[in-house]
C-alpha positions, -999 to +999 in steps of 0.1 A: -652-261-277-662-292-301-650-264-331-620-261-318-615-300-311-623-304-348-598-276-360-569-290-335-579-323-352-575-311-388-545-297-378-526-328-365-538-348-398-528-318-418-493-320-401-491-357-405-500-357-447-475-325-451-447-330-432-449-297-418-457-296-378-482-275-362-479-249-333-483-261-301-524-266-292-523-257-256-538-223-249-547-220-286-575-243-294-574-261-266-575-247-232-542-256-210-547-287-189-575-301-202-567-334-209-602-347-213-606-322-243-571-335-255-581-372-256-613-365-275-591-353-302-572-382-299-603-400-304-612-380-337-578-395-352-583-433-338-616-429-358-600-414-392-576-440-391-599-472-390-621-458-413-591-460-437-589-493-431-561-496-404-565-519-372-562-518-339-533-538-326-529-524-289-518-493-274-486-473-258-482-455-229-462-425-226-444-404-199-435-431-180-398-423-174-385-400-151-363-389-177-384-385-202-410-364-178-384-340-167-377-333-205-410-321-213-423-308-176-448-334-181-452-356-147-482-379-155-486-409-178-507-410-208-518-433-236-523-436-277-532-461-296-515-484-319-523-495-350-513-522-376-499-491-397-475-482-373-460-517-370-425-523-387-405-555-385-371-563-370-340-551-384-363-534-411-352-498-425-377-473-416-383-442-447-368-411-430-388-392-450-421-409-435-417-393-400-415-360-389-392-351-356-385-387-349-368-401-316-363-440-305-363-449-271-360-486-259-390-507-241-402-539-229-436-551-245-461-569-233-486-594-253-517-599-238-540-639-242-568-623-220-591-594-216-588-569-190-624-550-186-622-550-152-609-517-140-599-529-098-567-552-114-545-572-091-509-579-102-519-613-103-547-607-127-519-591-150-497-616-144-523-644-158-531-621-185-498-615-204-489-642-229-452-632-229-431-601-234-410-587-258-382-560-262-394-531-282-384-500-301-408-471-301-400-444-325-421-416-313-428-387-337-444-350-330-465-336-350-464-300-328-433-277-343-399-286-322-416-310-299-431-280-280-454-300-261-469-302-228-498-335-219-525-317-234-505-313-269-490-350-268-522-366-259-540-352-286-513-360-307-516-399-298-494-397-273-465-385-299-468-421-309-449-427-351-442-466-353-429-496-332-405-522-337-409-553-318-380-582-314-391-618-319-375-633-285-406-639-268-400-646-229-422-657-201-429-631-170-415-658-149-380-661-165-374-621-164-372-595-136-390-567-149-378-542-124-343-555-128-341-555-165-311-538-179-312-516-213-285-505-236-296-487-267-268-485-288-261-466-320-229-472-343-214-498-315-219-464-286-244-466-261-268-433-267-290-444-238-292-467-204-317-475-185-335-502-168-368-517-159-369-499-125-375-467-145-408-471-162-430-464-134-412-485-110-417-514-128-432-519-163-461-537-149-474-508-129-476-491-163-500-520-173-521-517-141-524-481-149-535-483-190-556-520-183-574-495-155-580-466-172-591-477-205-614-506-188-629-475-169-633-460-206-656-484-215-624-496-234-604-527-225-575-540-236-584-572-253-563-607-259-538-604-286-539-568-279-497-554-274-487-529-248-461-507-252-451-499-212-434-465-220-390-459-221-367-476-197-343-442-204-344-415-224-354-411-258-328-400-285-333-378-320-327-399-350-298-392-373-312-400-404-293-432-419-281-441-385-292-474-370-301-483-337-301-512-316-318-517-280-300-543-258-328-556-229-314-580-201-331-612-203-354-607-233-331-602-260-325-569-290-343-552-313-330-531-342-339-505-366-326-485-389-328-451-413-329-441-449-307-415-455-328-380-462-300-375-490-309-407-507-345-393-510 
């Protein structure tokens, strides 16, 4: 089993520095289901990537969306990490050529000004913990060939995680509605996707309850300063290269990004 952790490993990096995806790792090198197995690749890839220097700046969850779930057959949450790497700014156009499969989908953020290692977390104790929120972009990438995926490819694959893009409208948890939050994610003036707070779990703060919980079980707590990605208020939508996108939230503001052009490559 570690061998085949390793190979699945090398295989995902290989992917990444090519720009040629993999086959699917389920029921190949690693057995279907196993999740465990699948987050101990993860694991081998959070590693490379600090040893080259990049930092931790928080982490996403996945599959939070019905939507999204359906797409893939996938009906549980998961989580990858995010790095300083994978951070682009506002507005700022994104090299076509440095993703693979890429998608956007819109999502609200949350900034943490407290640790959470305790794994039994009250929504107050999340509450007092986030510093504000912000809307976000996530453009997720797949490193496995035509987004053939089930959880045990994604989460080895950091949770199909590429960048983020965050907004700069911070906002308070008590001015916003979470559950209530509207989202428009618009490209060339049409809306490609709707959605709303209601549809990440519920509400976006039981996706936080769910990744402060897990990774404080982990041995592995979100930290202050640390950002959260809570997972796609609708679904996610395949980039046209040179298109751009923006993602309207209700109450917290927009976020854009944008393209190159594989032609002006």
């Amino acid at each position: 089993m570690e061998a085949d952790i390793e190979a699945a490993n090398r295989e995902l990096a290989d992917a990444r520095s090519s720009g040629k995806p993999c086959a699917p790792l389920r029921g190949r090198l690693l057995p279907e289901g196993d999740v465990e197995a699948a987050y101990r690749v993860q694991q081998l890839q959070a590693r490379a990537w600090q040893g080259r220097g990049e930092r931790r700046v928080g982490a996403k969850i996945g599959l939070t969306s019905r939507a999204v779930q359906e797409a893939f057959g996938v009906f549980q949450p998961d989580f990858g990490m995010l790095t300083d790497a994978m951070a682009v700014g506002d507005g700022v156009e994104v090299p076509i050529d440095r993703l693979l499969q890429p998608r956007v989908e819109a999502e609200i953020a949350f900034v943490l000004d407290k640790d959470l290692p305790n794994p039994q977390l009250t929504t107050v104790d999340l509450i007092r913990a986030v510093d504000h929120v912000l809307p976000a972009i996530e453009i997720v990438d797949s490193r496995i060939a035509a987004w053939d995926i089930s959880i045990v490819d994604t989460v080895a694959d950091n949770a199909s995680s590429g960048l983020f893009v965050l907004g700069t409208t911070p906002r308070r948890l008590a001015d916003v509605d979470l559950r209530l939050c509207g989202m428009v994610l618009e490209h060339a003036g049409e809306p490609v996707s709707v959605g709303a707070g209601a549809a990440c779990l519920g509400n976006p703060l039981h996706a936080l309850q769910w990744l402060a919980g897990t990774l404080a079980r982990a041995g592995d707590p979100l930290r202050a300063g640390d950002v959260v990605l809570s997972g796609a208020l609708g679904p996610m939508v395949p980039v046209t290269p040179g298109a751009a996108y923006e993602a309207r939230i209700s109450g917290l503001g927009s976020v854009r990004t944008s393209f190159s052009d594989r032609g002006g490559q």
